[in-house]
C-alpha positions, 0 to 999 in steps of 0.5 A: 849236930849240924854235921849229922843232920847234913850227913843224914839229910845227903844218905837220905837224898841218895836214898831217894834217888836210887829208889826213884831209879829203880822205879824209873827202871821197873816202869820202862821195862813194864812200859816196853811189854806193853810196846811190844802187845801185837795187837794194840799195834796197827800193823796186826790187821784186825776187823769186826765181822757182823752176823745176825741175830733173829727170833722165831719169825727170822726177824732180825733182833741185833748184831753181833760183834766178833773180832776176826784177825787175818793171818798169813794165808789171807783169811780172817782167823779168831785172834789169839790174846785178847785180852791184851787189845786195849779198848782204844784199838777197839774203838777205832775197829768199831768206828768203822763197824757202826757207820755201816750198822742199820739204825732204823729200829730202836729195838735192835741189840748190838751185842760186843765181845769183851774180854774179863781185863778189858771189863775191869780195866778203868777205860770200860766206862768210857767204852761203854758211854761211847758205844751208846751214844755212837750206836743210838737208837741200837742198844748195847750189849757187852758180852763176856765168856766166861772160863770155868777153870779160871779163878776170877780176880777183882771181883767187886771191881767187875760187878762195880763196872758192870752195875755202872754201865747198866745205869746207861742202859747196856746189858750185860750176857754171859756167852758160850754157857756149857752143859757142866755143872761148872758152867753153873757154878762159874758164873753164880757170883755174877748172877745179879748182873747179868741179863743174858745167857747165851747157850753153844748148841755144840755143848749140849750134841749128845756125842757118843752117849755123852751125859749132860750135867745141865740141858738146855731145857735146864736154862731155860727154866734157869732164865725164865725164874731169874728173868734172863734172856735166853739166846741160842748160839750155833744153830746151823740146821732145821733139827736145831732150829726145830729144837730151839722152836720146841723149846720156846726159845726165841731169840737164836743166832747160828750159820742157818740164819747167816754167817758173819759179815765182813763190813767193809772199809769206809773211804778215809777222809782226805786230812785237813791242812795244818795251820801255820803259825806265824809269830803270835798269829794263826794263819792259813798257808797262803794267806799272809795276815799281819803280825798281832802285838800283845804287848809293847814295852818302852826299853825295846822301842825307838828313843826313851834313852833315860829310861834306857840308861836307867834300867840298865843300871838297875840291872847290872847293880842287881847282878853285881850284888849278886855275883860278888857274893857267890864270887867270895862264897866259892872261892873262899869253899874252894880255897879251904876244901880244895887249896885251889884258891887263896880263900877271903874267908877261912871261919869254920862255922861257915864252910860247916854251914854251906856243906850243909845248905848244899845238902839241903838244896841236894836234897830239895832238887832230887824231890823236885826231880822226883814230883816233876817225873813222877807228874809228867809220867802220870799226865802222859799215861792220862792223856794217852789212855783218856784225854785223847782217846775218850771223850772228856764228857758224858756222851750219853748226856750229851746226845739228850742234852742236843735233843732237849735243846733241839725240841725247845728250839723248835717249839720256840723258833720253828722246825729245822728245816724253817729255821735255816731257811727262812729270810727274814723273822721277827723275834717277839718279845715272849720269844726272848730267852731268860739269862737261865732258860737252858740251864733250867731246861737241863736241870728239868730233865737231869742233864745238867753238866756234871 
């Protein structure tokens, strides 16, 4: 009985092994297509380019996003394969398109082109809570063009997000809608979550007698009974903006009006110095501190032979009773198996009983293996595409948190300005915070941690 289970118990080790290398194999084979995505990598030189959105008066509305690529002969071309750029690359071209972005008007939209993958995918939440508080007080729109011939998957996961990310105060416009009846039934599942149409004006040119499915006269009628935003893309002269005014759409975007901008570079910071680490103690370079002690113990230090002499027995009797055993264990295993020691024991039950606990530990350690492996690829897919690139808080409630706290200072203490400038101020006794006060003040406003 034992002899089977120990047989059983090595085939299914040897089982898990090569099931855990194959799957090694497949993650590493995924792992170097991913490595090999042109634009997740910084040497494809990418930026955003801003063009204007405006209303019937030419006021500006918001911004527009659009991600330029500049190829071989030095312009700025539209990327092929976008829906492969992570939204981690994203972030940092943005990082540079907002410091440069008007925020006087609370009003104004800024509108990011996203592609369907990037929209399921799990970063898009933290995308979008990122993009608000690094926006504010802008507003953010997420805009996706929707393919009438392609079949969309994930469908729930895509609404999920979406409805999620409006929670926070995004909109969400569909862009580029067309005159085909295709463009109405491709996007009907999403209806319920959409807050912006966009309609190309080259969609709806009547060339060489073309017949239009849906005119533009269409989805207005279409936004205004479902309450959706009507934008017009691509007006380029007076006929179209004379059109769009005839039909009493508002909100327009087109050459006419500007073409897109190219937002400069802001200079990069000189990188601070790294810290040295000396010992136990974090130092700055050129700054010599004294080594700090944690802990001190007696066998190491000057004198205390007893203790010396007397741990050092402890020590090697420990050892001694437990390489004297392993001693005979092996050389009796070996003498029988193998005939290349004279063995101190020959029972039988017992070479039986240690082929199977070598089974055993065989079996133990490649389930270690496998758990051990297993965690530190999934820890390392976790902080690549979350602990290091996103931020491990909400945001949003950050930034209201910093208002709230900001607002309560001020009327308890006096404005900023008084705060940090002030010599000397005495704190009266009704001043004095409760232990909970600004628990209680988040908790009143609903931004208490999560």
């Amino acid at each position: 009985m034992l002899i089977l289970l120990t047989r059983r118990l090595f085939i299914a080790a040897l089982v898990l092994l090569a099931v855990f290398a194959i799957t090694i194999v497949v993650y590493y084979y995924h792992s170097r297509i991913r490595t090999k995505n042109y634009l997740a990598k910084t040497q494809a030189e990418l930026r955003y380019f801003i063009q204007r959105q405006v209303d019937e008066n030419g006021q500006t509305t918001g911004y527009e996003c659009l991600l330029r690529e500049k190829n071989a002969e030095g312009k700025w071309v539209l990327p092929h394969h976008l829906a492969t750029l992570p939204l981690q690359r994203v972030v940092g071209l943005l990082t540079e398109t907002f410091d440069s972005l008007p925020t006087g008007d609370s009003a104004l939209r800024l509108s990011i082109n996203l592609e369907y993958e990037q929209i399921i995918s799990p970063e898009f939440d933290y995308f979008v809570r990122w993009a608000i508080s690094r926006i504010t007080p802008l507003l953010l729109t997420v805009e996706l063009t929707v393919d009438s011939d392609r079949r969309y998957w994930q469908r729930p996961t895509f609404l999920r997000h979406i409805r999620q990310a409006r929670t926070y105060g995004m909109h969400f416009a569909v862009d580029n809608v067309g005159a085909d009846n295709s463009a109405l039934s491709s996007i009907q599942w999403m209806l319920p979550v959409v807050d912006v149409l966009k309609c190309q004006m080259r969609s709806f040119r009547k060339l060489d007698g073309k017949w239009l499915d849906l005119n533009l006269q269409f989805w207005r009628e279409f936004a205004l009974e479902r309450h959706i935003e009507l934008v017009l893309l691509g007006i380029e002269n007076e006929q179209d903006a004379a059109l769009a005014k005839q039909l009493d759409i508002d909100l327009r975007q087109g050459y006419l009006f500007g073409h897109p901008e190219n937002v400069d570079q802001p200079a990069v910071a000189e990188p601070k110095a790294n810290l040295e680490h000396n010992g136990d103690a974090e130092v700055t370079p050129g700054k010599p501190t004294a080594h700090q002690q944690l802990y001190t113990d007696d066998y190491f230090a000057k004198g205390h032979w007893l203790l010396k002499i007397w741990q050092t027995l402890v020590a090697l009797c420990g050892w001694v009773c437990v390489l004297v055993p392993v001693y005979i264990t092996v050389r009796s295993f070996m003498g029988v198996q193998f005939g290349v020691f004279k063995p101190l024991w020959t029972y039988t039950e017992g070479i039986i009983e240690i082929k199977f606990l070598l089974v055993v530990i065989l079996f133990m350690a490649v389930c270690a293996m496998i758990f051990s492996v297993s965690m530190s690829i999934i820890q390392n897919r976790k902080r690549d595409r979350l602990v290091e690139q996103w931020p491990t808080f909400n945001p949003i409630d950050q930034q209201k948190r910093a208002a709230e706290l900001e607002a309560f200072m001020e009327k308890r203490f006096g404005d900023d300005e008084f705060r940090h400038h002030v010599r000397t101020y005495q704190v009266q006794s009704e001043q004095n915070l409760d232990t909970d006060a600004i628990h209680k003040l988040f908790g009143e406003n609903d931004i208490n941690q999560e």
